[in-house]
N, C-alpha and C positions, 0 to 999 in steps of 0.2 A: 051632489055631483061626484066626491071625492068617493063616496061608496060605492058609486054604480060604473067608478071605472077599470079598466082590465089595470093588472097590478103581476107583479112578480110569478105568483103562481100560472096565473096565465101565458105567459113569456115560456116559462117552461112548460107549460101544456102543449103551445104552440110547436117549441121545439120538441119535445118527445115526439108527438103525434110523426114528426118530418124524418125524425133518426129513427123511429123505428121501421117507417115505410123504405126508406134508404138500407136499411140493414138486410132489409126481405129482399132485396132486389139487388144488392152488393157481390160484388167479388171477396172471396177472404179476404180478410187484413185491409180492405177500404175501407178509407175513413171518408167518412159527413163532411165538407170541407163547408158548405154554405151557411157560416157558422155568424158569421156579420150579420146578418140579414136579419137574424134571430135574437141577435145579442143587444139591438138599437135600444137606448130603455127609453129615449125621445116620444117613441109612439105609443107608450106608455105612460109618461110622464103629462101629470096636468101643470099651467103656473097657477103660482097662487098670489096674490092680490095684496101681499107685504112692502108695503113703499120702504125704499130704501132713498137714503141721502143722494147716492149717486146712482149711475144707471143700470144699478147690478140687479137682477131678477133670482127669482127663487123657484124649483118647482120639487114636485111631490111624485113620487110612485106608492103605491098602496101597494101592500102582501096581495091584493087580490079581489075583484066584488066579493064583496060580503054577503052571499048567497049559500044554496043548499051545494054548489056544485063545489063551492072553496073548502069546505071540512071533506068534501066525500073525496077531492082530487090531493088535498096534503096529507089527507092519510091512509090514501090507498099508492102513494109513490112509490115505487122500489129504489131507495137511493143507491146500492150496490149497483144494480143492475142499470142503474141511469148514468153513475161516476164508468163502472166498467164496459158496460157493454156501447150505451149509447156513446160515450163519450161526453159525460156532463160535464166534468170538470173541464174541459175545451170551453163547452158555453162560458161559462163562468169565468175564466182567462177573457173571454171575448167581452165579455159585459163590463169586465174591470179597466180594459183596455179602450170600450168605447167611452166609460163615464170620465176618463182620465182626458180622454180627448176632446169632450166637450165640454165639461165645469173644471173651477176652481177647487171647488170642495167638496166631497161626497159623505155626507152624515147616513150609517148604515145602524138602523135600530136594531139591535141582536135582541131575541129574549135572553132570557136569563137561564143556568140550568147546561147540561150536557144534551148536544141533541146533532145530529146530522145537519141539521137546519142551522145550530146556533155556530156550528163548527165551521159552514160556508162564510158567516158573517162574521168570524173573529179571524179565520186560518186563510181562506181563499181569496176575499175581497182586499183589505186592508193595507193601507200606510202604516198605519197609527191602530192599539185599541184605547180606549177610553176604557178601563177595568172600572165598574163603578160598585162598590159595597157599602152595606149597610157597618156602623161597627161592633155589631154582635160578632160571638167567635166565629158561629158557622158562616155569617156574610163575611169575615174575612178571609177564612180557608178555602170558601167555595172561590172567592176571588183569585187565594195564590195559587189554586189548581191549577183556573186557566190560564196562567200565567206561563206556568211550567210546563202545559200542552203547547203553551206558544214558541215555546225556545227552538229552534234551530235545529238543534240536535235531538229532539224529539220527534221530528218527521212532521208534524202536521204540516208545517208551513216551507215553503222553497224560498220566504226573502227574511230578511234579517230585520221584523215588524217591531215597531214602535210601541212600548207597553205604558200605560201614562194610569196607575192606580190612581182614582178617585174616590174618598171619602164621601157619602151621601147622608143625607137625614142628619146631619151633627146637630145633637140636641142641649144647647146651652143649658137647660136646665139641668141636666146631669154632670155639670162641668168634668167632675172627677172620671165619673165611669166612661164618657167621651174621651178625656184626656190617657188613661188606661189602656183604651179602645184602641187609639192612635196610636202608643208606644207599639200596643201589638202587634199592628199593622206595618208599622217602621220596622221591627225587628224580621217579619217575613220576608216584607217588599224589599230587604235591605241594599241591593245592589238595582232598585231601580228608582224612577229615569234612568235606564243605563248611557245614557249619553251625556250624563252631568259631571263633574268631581264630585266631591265630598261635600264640599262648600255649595255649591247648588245645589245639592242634592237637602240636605240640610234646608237650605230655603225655600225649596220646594212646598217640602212638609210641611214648614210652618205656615206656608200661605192655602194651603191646595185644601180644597173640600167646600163641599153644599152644604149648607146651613138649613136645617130644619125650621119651613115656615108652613103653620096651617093653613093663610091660606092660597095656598099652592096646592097643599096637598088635597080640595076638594073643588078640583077646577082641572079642566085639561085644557091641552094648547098652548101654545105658547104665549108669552106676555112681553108687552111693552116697558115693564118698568124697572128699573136697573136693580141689583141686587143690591142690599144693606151691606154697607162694609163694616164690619165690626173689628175690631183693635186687634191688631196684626195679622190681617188676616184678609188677602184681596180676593174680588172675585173668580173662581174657579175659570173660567171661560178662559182669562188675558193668560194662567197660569198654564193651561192644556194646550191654547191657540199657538201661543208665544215660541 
């Protein structure tokens, strides 16, 4: 079901297809204003079937059906020409403005990597990033890039976004080279949470990060069963959430 439904890429199929007919038929300098209509992700959005304790429901958007038309339409985009000419970045103001209005929480999966795409989901959407790295060097430098794209004074972003580095894969077995991993990571990230003191900030660290379990790592989806707490060290979720 979740494969065969229209997802993100389509959303903006929809709307290019409208801004571009709009642009042929425009006066100079008019802009596409019917920009709601396009931006609803409700009519896109399946629910999914996760019983919750109380009445709160969950649902899903897909990147898009998983067909031949999904590869041939996200990489034949022109994002220049969609951000400048069409006025994309408006949809996308539109879309952040409609999920705010209708959920509590908006979980946006970024790939991973430098890309147009990943730039919309860390720079354009966003409260909060959840920066998540491996703690190899390269996973922690490719993490404090984006870090430093995300500042304020670097242009990508207009609001003052919430950076929340996450440690992923922590491999008990390597206690040392983990522990290493971590300093290096602390000595980068060092002035973030930037919303903590010193004192929080500090205990951040020593609680925050995903613990390396195989078998997680050979299953997809989500799971019903709480995380392993192991000795000083709570689960990542209360520590991001909180």
């Amino acid at each position: 079901m979740v494969r065969d439904t229209p997802g993100v890429i389509d959303l903006i199929r929809t709307f290019t297809a409208a801004a571009v007919k709009h642009a042929k038929n425009a006066a100079e300098g008019e802009q596409f204003e019917d920009l709601a209509s396009y931006a609803r992700v409700e009519q896109y959005a399946v629910s999914l079937g996760w019983r919750f304790r109380t009445a709160a429901r969950s649902t899903f958007m897909s990147s898009g059906q998983q067909n031949d038309d999904y590869s041939v339409t996200l990489g034949g985009l022109d994002w220049e020409n969609f951000y400048d000419r069409l006025g994309g970045g408006r949809l996308f103001d539109a879309m952040r403005a409609d999920m705010k209005s209708r959920y509590d929480y908006t979980l946006v999966d970024s790939r991973t990597g430098f890309s147009d795409i990943s730039e919309i989901c860390t720079g354009h959407l966003p409260d909060a990033v959840v920066d998540c790295f491996t703690l190899s060097t390269q996973g922690i430098e490719g993490a404090e890039r984006l870090t430093r794209k995300l500042r304020p004074e670097r242009g990508l972003n207009r609001r003052d976004i919430r950076i929340l580095p996450v440690p992923m894969r922590v491999e008990n077995a390597e206690q040392k080279k983990a522990e290493a991993g971590l300093a290096y990571a602390r000595g980068l990230f060092a002035d973030l949470p930037a919303d903590l003191d010193a004192a929080q900030r500090a205990d951040y660290w020593s609680r925050v990060g995903i613990p390396y379990r195989p078998f997680y790592a050979l299953r997809g989806g989500p799971s019903r069963s709480s995380a392993t707490r192991s000795p000083g060290r709570s689960p990542c979720s209360a520590r991001t959430s909180g």
